[in-house]
PDB file of N, H, CA, C and O in Angstrom:
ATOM      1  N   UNK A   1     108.792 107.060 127.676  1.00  0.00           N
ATOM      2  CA  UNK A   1     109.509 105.885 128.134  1.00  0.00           C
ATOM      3  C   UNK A   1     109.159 104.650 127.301  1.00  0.00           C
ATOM      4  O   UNK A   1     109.339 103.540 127.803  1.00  0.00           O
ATOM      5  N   UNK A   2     108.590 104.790 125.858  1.00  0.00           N
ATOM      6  H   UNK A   2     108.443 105.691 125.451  1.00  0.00           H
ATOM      7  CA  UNK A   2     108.246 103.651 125.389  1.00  0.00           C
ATOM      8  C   UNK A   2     106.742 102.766 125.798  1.00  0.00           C
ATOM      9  O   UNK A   2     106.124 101.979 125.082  1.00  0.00           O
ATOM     10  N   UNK A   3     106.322 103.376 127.696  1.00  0.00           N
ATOM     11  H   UNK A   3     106.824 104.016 128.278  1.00  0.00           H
ATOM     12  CA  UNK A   3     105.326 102.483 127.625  1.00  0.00           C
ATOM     13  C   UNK A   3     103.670 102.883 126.556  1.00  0.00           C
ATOM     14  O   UNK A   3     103.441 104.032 126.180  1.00  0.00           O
ATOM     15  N   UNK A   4     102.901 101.923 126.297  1.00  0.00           N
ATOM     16  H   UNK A   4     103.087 100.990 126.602  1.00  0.00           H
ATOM     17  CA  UNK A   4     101.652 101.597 125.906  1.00  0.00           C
ATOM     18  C   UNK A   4     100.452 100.753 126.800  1.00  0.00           C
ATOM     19  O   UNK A   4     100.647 100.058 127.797  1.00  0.00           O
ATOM     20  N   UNK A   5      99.124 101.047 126.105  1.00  0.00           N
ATOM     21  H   UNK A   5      98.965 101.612 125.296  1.00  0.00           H
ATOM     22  CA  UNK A   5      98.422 100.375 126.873  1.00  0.00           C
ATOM     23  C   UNK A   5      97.453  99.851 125.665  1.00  0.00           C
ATOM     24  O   UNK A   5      97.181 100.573 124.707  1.00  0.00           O
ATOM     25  N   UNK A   6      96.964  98.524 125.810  1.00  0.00           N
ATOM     26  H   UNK A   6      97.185  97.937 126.589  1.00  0.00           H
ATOM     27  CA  UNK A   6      96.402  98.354 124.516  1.00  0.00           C
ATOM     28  C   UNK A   6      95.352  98.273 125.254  1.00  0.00           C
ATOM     29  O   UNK A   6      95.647  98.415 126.441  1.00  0.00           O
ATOM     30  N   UNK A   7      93.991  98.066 125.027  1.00  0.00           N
ATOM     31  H   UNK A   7      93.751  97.951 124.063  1.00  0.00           H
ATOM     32  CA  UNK A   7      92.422  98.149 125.163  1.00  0.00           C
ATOM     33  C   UNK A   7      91.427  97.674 123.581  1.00  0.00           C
ATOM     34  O   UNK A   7      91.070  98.049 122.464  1.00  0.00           O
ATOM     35  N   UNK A   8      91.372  96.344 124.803  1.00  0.00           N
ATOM     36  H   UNK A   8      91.662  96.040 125.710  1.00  0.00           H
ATOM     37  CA  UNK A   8      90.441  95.388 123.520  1.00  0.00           C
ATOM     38  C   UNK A   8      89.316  95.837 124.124  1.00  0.00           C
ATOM     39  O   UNK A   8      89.182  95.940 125.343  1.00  0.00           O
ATOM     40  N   UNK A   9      88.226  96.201 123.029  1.00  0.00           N
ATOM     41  H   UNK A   9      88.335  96.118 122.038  1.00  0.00           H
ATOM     42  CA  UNK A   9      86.901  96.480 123.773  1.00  0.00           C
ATOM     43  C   UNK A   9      85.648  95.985 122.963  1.00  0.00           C
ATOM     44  O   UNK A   9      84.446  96.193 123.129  1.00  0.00           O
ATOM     45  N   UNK A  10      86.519  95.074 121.795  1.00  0.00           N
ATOM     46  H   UNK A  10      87.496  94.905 121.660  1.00  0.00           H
ATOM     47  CA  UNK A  10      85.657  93.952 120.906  1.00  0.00           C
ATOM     48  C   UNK A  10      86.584  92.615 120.259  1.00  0.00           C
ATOM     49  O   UNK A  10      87.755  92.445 119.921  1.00  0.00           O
ATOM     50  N   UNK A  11      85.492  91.900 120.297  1.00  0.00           N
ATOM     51  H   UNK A  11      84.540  92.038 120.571  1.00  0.00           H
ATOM     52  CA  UNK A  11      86.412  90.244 119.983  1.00  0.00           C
ATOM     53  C   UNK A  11      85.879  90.113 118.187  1.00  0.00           C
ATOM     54  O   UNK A  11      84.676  90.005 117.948  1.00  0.00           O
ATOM     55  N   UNK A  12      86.688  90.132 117.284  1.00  0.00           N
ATOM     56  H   UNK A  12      87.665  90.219 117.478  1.00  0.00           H
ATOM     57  CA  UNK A  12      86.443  89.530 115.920  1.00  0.00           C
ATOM     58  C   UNK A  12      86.867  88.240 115.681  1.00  0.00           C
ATOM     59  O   UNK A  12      87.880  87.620 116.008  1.00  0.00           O
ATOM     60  N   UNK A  13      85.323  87.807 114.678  1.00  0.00           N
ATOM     61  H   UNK A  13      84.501  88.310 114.412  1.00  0.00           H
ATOM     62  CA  UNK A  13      85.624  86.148 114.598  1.00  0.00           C
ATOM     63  C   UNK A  13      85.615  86.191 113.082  1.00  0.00           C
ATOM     64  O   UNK A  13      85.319  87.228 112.488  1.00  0.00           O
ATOM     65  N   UNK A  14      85.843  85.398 112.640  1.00  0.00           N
ATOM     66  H   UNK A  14      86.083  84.556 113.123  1.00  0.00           H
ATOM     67  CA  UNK A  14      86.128  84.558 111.200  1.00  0.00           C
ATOM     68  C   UNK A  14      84.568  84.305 110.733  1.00  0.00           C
ATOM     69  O   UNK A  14      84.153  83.732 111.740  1.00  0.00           O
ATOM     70  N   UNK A  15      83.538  84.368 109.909  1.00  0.00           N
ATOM     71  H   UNK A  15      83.875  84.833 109.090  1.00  0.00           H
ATOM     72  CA  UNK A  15      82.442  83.598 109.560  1.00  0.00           C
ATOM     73  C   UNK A  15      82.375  82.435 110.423  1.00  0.00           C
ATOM     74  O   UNK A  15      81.459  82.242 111.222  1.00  0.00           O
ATOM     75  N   UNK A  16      83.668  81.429 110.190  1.00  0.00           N
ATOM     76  H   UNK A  16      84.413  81.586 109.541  1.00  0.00           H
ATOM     77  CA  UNK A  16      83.383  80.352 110.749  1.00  0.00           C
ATOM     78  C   UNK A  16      83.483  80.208 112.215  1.00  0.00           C
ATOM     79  O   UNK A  16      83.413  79.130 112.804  1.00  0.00           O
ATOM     80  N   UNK A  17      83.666  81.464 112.814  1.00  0.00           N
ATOM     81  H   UNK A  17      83.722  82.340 112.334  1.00  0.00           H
ATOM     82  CA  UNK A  17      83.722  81.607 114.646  1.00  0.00           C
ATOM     83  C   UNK A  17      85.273  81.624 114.928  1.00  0.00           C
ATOM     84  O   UNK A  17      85.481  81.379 116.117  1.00  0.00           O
ATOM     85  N   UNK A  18      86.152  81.786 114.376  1.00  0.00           N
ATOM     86  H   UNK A  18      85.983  81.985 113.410  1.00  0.00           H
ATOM     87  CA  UNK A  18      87.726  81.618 114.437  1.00  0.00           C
ATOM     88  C   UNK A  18      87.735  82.886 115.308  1.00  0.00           C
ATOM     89  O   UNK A  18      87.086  83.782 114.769  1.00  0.00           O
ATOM     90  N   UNK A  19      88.222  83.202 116.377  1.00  0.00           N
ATOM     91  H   UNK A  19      88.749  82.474 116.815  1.00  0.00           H
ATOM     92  CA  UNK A  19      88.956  84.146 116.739  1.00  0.00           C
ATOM     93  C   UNK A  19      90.272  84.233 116.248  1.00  0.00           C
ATOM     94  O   UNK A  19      91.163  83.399 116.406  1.00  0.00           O
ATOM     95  N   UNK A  20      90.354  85.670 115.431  1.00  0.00           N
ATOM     96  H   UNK A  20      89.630  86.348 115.303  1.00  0.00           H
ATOM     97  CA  UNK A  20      91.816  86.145 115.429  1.00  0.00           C
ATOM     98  C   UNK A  20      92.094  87.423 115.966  1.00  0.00           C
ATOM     99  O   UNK A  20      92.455  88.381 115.282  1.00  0.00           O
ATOM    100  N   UNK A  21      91.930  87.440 117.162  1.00  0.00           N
ATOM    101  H   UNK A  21      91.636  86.662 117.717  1.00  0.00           H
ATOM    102  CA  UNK A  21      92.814  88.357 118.225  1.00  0.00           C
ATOM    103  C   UNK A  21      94.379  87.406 118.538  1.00  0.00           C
ATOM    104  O   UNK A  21      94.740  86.355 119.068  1.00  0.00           O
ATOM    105  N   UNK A  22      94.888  88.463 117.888  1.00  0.00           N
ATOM    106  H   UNK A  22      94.595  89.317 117.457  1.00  0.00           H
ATOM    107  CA  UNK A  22      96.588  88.307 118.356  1.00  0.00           C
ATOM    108  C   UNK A  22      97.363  87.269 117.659  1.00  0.00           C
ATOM    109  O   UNK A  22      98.478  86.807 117.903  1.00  0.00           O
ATOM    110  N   UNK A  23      95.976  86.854 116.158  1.00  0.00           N
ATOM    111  H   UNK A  23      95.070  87.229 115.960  1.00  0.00           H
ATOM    112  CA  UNK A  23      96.834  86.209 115.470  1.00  0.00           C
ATOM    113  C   UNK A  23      96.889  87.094 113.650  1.00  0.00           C
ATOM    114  O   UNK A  23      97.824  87.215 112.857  1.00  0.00           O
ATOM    115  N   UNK A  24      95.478  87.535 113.583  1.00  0.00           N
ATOM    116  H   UNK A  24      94.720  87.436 114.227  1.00  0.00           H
ATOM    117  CA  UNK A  24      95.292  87.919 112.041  1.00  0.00           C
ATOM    118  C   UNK A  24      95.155  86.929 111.157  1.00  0.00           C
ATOM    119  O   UNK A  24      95.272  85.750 111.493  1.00  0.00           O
ATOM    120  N   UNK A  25      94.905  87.294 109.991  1.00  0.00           N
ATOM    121  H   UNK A  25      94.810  88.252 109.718  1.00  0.00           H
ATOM    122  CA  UNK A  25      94.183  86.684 109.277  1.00  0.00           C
ATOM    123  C   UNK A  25      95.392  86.490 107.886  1.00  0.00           C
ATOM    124  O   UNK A  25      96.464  87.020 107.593  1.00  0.00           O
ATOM    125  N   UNK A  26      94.858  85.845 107.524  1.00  0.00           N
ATOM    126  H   UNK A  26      93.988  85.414 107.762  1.00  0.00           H
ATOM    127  CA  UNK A  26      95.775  85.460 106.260  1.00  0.00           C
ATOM    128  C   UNK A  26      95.446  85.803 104.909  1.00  0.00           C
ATOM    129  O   UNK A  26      94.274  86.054 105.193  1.00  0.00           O
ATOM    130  N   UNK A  27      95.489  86.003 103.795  1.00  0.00           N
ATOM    131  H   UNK A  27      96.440  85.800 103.564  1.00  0.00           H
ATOM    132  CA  UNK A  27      94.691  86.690 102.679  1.00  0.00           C
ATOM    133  C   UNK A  27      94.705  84.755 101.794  1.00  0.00           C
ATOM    134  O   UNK A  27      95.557  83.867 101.826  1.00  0.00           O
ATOM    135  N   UNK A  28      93.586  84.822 101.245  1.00  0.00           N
ATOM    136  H   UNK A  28      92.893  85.543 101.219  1.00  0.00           H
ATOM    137  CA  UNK A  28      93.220  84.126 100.074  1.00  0.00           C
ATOM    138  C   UNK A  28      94.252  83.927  99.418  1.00  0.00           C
ATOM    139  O   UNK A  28      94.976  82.932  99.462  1.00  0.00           O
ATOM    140  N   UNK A  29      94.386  85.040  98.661  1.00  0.00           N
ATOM    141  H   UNK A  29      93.798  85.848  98.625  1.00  0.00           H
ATOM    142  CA  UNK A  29      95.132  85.429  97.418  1.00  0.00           C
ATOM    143  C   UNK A  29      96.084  86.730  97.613  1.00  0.00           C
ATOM    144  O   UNK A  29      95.787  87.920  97.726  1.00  0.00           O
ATOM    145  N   UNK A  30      97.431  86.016  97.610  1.00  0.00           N
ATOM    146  H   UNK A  30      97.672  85.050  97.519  1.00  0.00           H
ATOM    147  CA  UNK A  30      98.370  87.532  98.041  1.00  0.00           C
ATOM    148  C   UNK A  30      98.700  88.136  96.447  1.00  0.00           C
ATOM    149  O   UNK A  30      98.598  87.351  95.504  1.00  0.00           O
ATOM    150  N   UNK A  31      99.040  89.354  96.241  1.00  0.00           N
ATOM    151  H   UNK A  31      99.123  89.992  97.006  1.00  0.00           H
ATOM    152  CA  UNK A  31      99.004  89.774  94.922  1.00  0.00           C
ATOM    153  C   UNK A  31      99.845  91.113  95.717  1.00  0.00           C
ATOM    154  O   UNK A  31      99.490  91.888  96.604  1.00  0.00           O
ATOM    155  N   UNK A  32     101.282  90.942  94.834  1.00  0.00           N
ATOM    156  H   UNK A  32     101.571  90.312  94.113  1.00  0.00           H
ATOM    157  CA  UNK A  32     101.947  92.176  95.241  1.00  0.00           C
ATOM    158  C   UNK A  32     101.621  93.662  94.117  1.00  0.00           C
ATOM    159  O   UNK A  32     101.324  93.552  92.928  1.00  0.00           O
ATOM    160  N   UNK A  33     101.764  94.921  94.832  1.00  0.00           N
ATOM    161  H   UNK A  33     102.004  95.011  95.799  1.00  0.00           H
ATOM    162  CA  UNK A  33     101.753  95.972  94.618  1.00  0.00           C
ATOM    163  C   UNK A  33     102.876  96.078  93.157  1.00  0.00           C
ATOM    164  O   UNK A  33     103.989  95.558  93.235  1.00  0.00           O
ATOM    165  N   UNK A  34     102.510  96.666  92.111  1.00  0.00           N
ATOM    166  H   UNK A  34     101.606  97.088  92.048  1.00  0.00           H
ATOM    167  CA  UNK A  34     103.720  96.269  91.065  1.00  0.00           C
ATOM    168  C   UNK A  34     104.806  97.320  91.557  1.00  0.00           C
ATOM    169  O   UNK A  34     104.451  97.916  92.573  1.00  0.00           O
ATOM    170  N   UNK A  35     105.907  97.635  91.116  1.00  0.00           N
ATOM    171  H   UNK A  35     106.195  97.150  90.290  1.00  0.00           H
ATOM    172  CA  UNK A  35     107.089  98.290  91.568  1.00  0.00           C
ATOM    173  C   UNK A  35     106.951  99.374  91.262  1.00  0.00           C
ATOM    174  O   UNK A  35     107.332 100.026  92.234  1.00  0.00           O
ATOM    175  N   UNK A  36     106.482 100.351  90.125  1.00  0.00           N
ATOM    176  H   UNK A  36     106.173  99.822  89.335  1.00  0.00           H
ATOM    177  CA  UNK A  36     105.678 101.703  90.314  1.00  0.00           C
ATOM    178  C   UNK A  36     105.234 102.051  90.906  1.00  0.00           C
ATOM    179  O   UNK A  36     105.384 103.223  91.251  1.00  0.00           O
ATOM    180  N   UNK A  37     104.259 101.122  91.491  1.00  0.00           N
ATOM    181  H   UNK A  37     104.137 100.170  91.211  1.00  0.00           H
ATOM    182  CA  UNK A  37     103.453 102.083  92.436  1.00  0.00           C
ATOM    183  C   UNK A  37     103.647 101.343  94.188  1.00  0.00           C
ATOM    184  O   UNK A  37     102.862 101.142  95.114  1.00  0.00           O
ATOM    185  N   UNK A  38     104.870 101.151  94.009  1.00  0.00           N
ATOM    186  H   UNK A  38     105.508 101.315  93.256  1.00  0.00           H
ATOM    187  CA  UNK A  38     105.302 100.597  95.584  1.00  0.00           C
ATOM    188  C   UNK A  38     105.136 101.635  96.176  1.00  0.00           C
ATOM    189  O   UNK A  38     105.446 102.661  95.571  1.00  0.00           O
ATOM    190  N   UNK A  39     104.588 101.749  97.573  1.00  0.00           N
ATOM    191  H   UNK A  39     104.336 100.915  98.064  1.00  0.00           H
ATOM    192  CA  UNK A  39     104.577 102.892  98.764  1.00  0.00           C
ATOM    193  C   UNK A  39     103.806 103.967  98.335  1.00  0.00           C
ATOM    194  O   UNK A  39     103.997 105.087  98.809  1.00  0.00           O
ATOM    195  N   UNK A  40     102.866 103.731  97.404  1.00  0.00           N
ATOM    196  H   UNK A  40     102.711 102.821  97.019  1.00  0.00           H
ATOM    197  CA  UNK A  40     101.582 104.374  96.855  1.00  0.00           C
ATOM    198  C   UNK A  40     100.424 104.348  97.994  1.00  0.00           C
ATOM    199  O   UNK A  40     100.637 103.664  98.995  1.00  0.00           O
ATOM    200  N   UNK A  41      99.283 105.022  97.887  1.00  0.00           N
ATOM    201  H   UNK A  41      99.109 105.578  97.074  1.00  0.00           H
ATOM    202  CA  UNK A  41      98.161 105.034  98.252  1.00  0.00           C
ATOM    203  C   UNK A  41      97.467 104.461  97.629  1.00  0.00           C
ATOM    204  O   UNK A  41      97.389 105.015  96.533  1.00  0.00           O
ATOM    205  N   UNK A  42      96.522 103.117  97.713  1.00  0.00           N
ATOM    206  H   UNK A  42      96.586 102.667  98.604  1.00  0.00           H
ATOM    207  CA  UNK A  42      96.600 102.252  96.789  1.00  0.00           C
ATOM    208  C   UNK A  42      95.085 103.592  95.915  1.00  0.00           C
ATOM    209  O   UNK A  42      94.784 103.509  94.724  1.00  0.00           O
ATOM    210  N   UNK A  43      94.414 104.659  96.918  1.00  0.00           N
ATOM    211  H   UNK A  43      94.658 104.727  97.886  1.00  0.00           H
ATOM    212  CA  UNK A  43      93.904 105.181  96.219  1.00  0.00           C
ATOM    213  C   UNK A  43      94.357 106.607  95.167  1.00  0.00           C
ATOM    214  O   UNK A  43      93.698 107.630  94.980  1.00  0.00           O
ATOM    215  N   UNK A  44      95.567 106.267  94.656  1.00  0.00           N
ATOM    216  H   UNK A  44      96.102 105.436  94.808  1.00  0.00           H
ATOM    217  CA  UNK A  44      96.501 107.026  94.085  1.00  0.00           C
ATOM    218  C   UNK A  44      97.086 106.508  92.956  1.00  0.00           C
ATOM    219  O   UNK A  44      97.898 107.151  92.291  1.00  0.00           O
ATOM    220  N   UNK A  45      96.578 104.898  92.574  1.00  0.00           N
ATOM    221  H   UNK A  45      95.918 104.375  93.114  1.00  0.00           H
ATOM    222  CA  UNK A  45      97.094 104.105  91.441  1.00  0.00           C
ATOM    223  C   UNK A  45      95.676 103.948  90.985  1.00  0.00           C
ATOM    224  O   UNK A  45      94.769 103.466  91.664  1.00  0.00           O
ATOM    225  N   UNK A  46      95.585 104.391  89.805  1.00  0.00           N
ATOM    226  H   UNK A  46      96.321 104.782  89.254  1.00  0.00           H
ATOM    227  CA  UNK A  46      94.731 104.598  88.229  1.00  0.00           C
ATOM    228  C   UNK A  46      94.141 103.365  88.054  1.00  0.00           C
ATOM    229  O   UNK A  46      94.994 102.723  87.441  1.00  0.00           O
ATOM    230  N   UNK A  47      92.842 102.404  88.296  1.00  0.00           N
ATOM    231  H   UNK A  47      92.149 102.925  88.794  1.00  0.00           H
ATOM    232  CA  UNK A  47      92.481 101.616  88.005  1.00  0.00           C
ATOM    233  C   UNK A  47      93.155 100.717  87.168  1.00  0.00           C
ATOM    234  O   UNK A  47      93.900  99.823  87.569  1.00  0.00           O
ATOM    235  N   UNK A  48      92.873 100.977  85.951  1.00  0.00           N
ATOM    236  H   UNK A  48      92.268 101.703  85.626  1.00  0.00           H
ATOM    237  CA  UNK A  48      93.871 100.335  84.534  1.00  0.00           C
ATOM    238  C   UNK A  48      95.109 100.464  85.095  1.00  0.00           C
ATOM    239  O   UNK A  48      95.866 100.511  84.125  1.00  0.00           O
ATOM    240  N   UNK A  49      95.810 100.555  86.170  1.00  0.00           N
ATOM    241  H   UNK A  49      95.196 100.517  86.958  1.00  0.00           H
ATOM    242  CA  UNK A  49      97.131  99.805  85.909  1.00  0.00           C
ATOM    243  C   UNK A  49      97.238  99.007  87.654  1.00  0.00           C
ATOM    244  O   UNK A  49      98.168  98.300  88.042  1.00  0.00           O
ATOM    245  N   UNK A  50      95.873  99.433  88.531  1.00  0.00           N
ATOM    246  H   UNK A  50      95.117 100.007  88.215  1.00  0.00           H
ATOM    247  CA  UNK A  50      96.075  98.523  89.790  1.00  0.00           C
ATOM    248  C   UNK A  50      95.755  97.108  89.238  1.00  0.00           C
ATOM    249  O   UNK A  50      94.789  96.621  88.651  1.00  0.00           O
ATOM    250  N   UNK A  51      96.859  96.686  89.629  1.00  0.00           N
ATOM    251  H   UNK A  51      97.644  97.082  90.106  1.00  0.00           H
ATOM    252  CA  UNK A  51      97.002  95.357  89.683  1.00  0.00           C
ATOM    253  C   UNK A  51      96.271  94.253  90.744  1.00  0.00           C
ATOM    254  O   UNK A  51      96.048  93.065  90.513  1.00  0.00           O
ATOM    255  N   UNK A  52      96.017  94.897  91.783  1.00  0.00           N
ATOM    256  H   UNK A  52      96.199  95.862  91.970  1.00  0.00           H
ATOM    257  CA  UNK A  52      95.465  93.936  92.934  1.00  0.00           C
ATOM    258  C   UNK A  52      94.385  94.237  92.153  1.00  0.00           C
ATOM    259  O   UNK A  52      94.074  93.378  91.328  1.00  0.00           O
ATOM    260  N   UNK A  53      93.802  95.129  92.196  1.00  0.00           N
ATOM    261  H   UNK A  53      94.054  95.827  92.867  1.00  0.00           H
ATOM    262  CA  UNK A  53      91.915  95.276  91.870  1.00  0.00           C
ATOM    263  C   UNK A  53      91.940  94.822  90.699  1.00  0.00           C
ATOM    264  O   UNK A  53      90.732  94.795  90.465  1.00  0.00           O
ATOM    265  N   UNK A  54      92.645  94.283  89.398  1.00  0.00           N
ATOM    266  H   UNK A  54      93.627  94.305  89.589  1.00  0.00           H
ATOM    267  CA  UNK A  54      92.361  93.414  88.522  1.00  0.00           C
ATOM    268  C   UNK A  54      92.577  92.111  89.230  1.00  0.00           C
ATOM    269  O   UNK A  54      91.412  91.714  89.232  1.00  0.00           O
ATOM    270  N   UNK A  55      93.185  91.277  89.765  1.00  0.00           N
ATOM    271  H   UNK A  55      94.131  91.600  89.763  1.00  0.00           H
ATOM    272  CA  UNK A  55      93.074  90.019  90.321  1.00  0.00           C
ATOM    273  C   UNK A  55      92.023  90.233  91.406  1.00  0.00           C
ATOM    274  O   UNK A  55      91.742  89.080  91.735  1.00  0.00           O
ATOM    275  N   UNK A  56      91.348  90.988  92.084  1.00  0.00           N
ATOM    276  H   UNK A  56      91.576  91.925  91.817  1.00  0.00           H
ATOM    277  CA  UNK A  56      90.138  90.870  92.835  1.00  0.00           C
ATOM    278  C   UNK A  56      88.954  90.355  92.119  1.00  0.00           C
ATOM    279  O   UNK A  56      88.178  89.460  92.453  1.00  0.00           O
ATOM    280  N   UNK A  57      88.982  91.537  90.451  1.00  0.00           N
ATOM    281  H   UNK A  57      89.612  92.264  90.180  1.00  0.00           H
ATOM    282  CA  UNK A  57      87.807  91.454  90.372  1.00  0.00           C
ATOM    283  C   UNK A  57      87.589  90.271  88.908  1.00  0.00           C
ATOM    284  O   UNK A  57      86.785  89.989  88.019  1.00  0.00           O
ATOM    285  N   UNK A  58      88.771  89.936  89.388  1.00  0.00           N
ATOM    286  H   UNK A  58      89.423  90.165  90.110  1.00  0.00           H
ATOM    287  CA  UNK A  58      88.501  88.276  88.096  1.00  0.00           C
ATOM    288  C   UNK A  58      88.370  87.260  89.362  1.00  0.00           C
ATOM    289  O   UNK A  58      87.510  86.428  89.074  1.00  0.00           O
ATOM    290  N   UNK A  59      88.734  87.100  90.236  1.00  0.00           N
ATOM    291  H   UNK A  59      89.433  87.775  90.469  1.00  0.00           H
ATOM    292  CA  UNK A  59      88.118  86.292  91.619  1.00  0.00           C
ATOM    293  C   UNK A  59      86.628  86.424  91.937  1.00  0.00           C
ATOM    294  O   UNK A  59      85.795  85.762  92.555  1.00  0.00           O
ATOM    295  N   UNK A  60      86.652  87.447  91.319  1.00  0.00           N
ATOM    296  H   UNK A  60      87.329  87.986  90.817  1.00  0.00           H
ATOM    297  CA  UNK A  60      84.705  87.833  92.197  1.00  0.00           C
ATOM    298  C   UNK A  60      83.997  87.484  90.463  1.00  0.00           C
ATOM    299  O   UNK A  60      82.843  87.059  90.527  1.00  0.00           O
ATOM    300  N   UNK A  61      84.459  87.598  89.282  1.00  0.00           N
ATOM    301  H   UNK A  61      85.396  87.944  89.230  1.00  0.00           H
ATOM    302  CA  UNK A  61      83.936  87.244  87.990  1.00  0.00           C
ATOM    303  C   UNK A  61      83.652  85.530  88.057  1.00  0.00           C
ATOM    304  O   UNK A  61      82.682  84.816  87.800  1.00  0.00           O
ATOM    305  N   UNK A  62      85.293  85.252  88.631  1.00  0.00           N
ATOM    306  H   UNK A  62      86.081  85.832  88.839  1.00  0.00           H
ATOM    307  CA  UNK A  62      84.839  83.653  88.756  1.00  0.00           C
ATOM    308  C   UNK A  62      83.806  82.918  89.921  1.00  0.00           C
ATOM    309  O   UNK A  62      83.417  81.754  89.831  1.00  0.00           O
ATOM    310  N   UNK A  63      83.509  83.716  90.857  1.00  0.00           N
ATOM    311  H   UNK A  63      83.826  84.662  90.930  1.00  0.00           H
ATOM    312  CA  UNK A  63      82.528  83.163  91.996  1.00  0.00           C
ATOM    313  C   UNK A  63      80.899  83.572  91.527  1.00  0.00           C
ATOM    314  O   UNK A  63      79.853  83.078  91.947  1.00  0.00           O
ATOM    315  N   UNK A  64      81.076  84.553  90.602  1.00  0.00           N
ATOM    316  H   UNK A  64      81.925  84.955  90.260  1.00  0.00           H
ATOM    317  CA  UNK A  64      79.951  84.998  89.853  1.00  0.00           C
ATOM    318  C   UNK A  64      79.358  83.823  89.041  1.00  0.00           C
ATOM    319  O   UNK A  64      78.198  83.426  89.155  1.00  0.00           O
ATOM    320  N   UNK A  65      80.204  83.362  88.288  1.00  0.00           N
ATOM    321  H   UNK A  65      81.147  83.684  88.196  1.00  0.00           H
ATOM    322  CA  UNK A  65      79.932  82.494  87.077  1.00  0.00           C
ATOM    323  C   UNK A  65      79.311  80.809  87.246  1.00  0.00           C
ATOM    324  O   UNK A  65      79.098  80.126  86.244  1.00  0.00           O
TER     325      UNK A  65
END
């Protein structure tokens, strides 16, 4: 019949104490999936050509530096 029952049985906060129950979170940095590998497993796209995990890991090079 369509019904559900949801069951919260933990509260997640933000570092800074933000609850986001029932809102989510927002990303930093959005970086789309390139068009090859749309509707991929992102563990199914070949390093050298994932695109998100090269803009991750020049974000984490620059917080390094």
């Amino acid at each position: 019949d369509g019904s559900a029952l949801n069951v919260t049985i933990q509260k997640y906060y933000t570092p800074k104490g933000t609850s986001i129950h029932g809102v989510g979170v927002v990303p930093d940095h959005e970086v789309a999936v390139s068009e090859k590998y749309a509707g991929t497993a992102a563990s199914a796209i070949p390093p050298e050509e994932d695109v998100q995990l090269e803009v991750a890991m020049n974000i984490l090079a620059q917080k390094m530096n």
